[in-house]
Biopython code that builds the backbone (N, CA, C, O; Angstrom):
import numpy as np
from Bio.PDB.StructureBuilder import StructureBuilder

atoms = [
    (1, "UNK", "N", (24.950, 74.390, 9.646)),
    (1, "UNK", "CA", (25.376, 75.125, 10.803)),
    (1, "UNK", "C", (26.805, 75.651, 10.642)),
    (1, "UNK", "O", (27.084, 76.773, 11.065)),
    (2, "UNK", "N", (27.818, 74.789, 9.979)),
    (2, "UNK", "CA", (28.956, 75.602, 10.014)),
    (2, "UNK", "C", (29.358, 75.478, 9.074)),
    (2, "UNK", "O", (30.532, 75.110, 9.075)),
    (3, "UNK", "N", (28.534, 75.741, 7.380)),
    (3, "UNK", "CA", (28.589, 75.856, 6.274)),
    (3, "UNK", "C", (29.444, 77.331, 6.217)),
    (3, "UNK", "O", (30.617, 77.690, 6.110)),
    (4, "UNK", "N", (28.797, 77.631, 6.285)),
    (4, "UNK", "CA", (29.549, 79.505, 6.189)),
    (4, "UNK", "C", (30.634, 79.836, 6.903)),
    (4, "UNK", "O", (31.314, 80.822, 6.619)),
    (5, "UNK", "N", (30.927, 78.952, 8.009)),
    (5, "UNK", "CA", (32.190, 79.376, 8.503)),
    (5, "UNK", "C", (33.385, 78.713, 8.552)),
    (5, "UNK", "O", (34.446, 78.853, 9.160)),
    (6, "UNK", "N", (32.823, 77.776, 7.560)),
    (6, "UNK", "CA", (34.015, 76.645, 7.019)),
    (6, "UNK", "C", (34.714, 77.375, 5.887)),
    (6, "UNK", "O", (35.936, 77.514, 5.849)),
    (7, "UNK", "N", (33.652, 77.956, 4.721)),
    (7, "UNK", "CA", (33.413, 78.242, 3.749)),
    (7, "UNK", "C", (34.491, 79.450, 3.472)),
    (7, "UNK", "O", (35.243, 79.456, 2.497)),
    (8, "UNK", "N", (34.435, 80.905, 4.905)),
    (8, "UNK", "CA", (34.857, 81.588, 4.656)),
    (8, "UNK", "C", (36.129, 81.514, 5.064)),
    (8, "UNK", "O", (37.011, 82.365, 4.951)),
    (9, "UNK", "N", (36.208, 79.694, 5.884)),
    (9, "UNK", "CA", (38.083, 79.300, 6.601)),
    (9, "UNK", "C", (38.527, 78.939, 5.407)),
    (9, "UNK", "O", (39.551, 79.566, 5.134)),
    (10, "UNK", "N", (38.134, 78.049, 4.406)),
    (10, "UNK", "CA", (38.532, 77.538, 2.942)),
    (10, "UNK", "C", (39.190, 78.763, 2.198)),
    (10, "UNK", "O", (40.311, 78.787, 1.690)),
    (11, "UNK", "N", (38.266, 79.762, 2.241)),
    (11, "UNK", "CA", (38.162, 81.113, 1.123)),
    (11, "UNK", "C", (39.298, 81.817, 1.975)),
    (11, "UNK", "O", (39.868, 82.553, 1.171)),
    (12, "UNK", "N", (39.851, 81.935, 3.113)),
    (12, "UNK", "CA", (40.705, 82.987, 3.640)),
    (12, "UNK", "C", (41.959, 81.835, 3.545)),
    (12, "UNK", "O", (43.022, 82.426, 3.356)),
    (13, "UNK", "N", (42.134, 80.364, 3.622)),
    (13, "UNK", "CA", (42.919, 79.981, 3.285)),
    (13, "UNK", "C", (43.933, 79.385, 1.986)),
    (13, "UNK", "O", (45.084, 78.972, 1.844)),
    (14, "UNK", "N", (42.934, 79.585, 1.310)),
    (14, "UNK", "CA", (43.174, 79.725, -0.505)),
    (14, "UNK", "C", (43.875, 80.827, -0.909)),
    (14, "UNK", "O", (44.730, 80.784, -1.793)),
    (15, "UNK", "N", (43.441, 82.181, -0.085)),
    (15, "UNK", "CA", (44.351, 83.331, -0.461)),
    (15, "UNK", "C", (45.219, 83.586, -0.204)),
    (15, "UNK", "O", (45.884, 84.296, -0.959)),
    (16, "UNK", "N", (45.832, 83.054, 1.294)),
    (16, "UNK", "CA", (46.973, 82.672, 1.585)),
    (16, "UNK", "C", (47.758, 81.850, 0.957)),
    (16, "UNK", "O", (48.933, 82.158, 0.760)),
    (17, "UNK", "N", (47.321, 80.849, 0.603)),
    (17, "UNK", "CA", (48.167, 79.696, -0.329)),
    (17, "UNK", "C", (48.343, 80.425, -1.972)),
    (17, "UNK", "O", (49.352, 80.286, -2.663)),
    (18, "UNK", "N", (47.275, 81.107, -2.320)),
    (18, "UNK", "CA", (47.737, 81.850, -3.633)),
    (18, "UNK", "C", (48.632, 83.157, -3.334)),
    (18, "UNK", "O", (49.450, 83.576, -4.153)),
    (19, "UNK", "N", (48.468, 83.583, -2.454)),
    (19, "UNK", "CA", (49.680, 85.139, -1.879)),
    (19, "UNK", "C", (51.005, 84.345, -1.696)),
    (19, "UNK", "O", (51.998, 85.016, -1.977)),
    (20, "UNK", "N", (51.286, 82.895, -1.236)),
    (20, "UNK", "CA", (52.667, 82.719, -1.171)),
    (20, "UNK", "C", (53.020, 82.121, -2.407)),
    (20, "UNK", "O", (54.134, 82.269, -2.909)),
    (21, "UNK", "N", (51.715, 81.157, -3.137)),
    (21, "UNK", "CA", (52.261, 80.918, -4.281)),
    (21, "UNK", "C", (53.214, 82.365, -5.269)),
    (21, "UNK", "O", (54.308, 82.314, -5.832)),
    (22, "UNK", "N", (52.484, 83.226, -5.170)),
    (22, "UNK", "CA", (52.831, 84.596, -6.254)),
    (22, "UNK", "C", (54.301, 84.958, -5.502)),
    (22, "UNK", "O", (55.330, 85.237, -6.117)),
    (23, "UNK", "N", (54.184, 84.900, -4.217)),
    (23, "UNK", "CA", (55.795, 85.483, -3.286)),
    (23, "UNK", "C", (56.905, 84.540, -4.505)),
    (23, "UNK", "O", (57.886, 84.983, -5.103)),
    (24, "UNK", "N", (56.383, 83.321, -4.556)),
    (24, "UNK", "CA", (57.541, 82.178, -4.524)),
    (24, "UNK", "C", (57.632, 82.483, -6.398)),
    (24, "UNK", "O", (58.650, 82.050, -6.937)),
    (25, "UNK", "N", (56.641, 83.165, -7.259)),
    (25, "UNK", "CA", (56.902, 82.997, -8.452)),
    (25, "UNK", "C", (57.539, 84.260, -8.767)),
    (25, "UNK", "O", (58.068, 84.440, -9.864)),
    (26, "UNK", "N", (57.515, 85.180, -7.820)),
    (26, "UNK", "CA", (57.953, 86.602, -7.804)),
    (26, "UNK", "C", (59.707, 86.607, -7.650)),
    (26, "UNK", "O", (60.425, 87.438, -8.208)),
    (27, "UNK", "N", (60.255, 85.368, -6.671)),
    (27, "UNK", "CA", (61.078, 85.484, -5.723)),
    (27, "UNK", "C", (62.578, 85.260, -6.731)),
    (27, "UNK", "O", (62.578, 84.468, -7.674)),
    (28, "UNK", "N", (63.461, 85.856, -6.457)),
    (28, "UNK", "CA", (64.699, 85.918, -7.424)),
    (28, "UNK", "C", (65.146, 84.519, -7.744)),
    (28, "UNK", "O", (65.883, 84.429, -8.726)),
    (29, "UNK", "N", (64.759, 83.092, -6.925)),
    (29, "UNK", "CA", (65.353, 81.903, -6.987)),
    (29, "UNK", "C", (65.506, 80.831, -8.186)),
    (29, "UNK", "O", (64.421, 80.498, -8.663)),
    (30, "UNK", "N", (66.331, 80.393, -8.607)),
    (30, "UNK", "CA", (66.315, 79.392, -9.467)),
    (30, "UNK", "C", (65.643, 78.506, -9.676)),
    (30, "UNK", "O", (65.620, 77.735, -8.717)),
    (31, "UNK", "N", (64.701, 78.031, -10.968)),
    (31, "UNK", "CA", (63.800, 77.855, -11.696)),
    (31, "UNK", "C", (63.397, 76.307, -10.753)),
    (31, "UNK", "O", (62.217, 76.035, -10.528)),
    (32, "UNK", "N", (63.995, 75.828, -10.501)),
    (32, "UNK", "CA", (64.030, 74.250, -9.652)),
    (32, "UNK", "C", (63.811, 74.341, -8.213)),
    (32, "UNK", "O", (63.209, 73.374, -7.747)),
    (33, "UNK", "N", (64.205, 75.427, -7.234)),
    (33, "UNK", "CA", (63.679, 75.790, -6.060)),
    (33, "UNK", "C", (62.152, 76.438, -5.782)),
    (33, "UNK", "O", (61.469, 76.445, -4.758)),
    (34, "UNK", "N", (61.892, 77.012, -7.209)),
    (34, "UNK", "CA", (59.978, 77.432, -7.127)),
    (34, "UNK", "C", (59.253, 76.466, -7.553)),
    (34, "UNK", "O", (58.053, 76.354, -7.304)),
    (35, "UNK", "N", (60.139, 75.432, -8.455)),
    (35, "UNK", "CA", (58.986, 74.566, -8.657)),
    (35, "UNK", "C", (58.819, 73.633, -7.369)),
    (35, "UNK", "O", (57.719, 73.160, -7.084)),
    (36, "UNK", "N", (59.475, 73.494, -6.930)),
    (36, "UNK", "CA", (59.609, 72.665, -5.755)),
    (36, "UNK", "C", (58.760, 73.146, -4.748)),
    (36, "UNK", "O", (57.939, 72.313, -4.367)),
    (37, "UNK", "N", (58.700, 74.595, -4.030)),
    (37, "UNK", "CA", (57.813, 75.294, -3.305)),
    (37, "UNK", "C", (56.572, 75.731, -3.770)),
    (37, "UNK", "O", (55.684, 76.011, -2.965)),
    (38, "UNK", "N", (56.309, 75.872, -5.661)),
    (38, "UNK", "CA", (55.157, 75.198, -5.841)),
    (38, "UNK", "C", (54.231, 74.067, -5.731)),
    (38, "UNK", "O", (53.028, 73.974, -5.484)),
    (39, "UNK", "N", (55.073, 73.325, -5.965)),
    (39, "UNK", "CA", (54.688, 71.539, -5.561)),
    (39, "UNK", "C", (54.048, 71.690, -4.450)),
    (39, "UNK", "O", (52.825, 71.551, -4.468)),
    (40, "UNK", "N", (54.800, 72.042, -3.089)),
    (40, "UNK", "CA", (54.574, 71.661, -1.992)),
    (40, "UNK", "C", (53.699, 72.265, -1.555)),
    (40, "UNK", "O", (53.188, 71.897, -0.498)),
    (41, "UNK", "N", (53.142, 73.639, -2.375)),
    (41, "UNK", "CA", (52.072, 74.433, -2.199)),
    (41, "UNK", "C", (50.695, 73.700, -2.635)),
    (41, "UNK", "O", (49.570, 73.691, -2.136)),
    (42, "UNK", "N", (51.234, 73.123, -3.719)),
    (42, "UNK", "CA", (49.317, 72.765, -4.241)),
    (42, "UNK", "C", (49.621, 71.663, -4.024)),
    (42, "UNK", "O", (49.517, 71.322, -5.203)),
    (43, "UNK", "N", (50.100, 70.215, -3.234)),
    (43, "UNK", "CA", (50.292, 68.850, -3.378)),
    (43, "UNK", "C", (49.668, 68.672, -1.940)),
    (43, "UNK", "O", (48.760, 67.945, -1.538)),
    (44, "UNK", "N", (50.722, 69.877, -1.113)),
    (44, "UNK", "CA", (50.675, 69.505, 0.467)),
    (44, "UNK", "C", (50.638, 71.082, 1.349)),
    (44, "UNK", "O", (51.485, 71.596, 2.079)),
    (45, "UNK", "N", (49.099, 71.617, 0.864)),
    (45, "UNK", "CA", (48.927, 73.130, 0.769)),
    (45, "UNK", "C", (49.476, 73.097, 2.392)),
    (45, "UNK", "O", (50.678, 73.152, 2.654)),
    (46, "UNK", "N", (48.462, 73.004, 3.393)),
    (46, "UNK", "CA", (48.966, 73.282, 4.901)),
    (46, "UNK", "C", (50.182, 72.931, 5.288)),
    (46, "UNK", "O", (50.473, 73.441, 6.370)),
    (47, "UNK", "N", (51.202, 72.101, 4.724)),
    (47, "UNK", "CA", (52.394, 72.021, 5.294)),
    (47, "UNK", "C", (53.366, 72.251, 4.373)),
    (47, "UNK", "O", (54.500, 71.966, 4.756)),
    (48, "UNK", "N", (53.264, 72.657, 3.340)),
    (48, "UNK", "CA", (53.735, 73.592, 1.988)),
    (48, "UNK", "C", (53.855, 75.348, 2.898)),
    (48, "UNK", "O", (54.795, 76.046, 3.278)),
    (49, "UNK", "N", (52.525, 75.456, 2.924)),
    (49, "UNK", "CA", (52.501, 77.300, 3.350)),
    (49, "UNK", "C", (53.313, 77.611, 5.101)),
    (49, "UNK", "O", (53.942, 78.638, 5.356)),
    (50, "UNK", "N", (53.048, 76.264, 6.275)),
    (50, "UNK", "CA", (53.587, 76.485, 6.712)),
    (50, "UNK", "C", (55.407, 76.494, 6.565)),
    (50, "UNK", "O", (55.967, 77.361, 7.235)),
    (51, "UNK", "N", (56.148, 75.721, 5.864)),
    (51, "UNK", "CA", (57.330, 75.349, 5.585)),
    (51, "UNK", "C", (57.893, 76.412, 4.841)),
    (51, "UNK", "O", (59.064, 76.690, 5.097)),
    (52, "UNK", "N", (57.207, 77.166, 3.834)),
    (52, "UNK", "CA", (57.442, 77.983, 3.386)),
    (52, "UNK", "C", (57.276, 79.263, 4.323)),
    (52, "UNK", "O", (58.361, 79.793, 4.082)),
    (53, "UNK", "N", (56.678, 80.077, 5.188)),
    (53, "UNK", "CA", (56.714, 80.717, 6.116)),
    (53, "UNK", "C", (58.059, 80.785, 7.047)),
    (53, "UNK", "O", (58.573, 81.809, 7.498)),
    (54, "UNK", "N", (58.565, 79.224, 7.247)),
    (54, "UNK", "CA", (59.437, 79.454, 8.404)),
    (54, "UNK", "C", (60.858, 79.115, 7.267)),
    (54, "UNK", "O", (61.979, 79.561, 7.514)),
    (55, "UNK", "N", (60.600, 78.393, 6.215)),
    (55, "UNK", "CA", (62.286, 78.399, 5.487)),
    (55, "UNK", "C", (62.387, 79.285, 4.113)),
    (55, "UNK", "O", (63.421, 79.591, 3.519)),
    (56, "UNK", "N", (61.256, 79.564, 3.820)),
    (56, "UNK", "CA", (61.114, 80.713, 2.594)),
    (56, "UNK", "C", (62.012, 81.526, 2.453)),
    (56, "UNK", "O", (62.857, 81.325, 3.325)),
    (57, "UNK", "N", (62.363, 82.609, 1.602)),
    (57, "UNK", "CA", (63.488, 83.957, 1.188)),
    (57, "UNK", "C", (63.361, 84.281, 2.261)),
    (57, "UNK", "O", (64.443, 84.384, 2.839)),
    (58, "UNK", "N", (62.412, 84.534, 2.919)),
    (58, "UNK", "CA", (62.885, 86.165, 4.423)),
    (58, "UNK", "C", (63.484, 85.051, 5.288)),
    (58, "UNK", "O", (64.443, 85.430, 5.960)),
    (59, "UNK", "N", (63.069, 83.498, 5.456)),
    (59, "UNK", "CA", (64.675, 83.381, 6.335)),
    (59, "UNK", "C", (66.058, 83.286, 6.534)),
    (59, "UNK", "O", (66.802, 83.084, 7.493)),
    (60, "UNK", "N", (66.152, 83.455, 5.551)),
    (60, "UNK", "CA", (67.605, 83.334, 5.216)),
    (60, "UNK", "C", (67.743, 85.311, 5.179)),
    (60, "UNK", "O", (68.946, 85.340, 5.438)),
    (61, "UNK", "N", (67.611, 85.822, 5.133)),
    (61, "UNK", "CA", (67.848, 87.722, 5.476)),
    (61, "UNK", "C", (67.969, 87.509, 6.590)),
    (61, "UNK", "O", (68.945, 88.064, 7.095)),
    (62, "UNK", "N", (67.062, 86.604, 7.569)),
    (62, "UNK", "CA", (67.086, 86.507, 8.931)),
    (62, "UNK", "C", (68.538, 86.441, 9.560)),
    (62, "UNK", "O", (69.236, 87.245, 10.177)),
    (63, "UNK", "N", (68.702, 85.024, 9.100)),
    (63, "UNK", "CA", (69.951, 84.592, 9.702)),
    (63, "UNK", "C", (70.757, 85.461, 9.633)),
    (63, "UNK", "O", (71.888, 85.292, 10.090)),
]
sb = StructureBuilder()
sb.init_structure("model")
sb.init_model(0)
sb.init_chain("A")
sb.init_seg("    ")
for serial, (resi, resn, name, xyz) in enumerate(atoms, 1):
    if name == "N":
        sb.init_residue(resn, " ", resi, " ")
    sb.init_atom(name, np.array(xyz, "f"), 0.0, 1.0, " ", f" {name:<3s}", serial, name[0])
structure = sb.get_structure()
């Protein structure tokens, strides 16, 4: 019953976690700050992608 709509929450949230992984390997920062926001991406994906969202490169432009 909610095979398929788990399936396509898994599959839309994998691409998110691989779109910020690529932000963070893209991102101008020193070699020890991506591995770190890698880590936290594939160790502790949902609170990796959120943490990265709110303290990632664009917040600091923010401030």
């Amino acid at each position: 019953m909610f095979g398929l709509e788990f399936g396509l929450l898994g599959l839309l949230f994998l691409i998110v976690v691989l779109w910020a992984a690529m932000h963070v390997l893209g991102s101008d920062a020193d070699p020890l700050p991506k591995a770190l926001w890698l880590a936290a991406l594939l160790f502790l994906p949902l609170a990796g992608l959120i943490a990265w969202f709110f303290l990632g490169p664009r917040a600091r432009r923010r401030l």
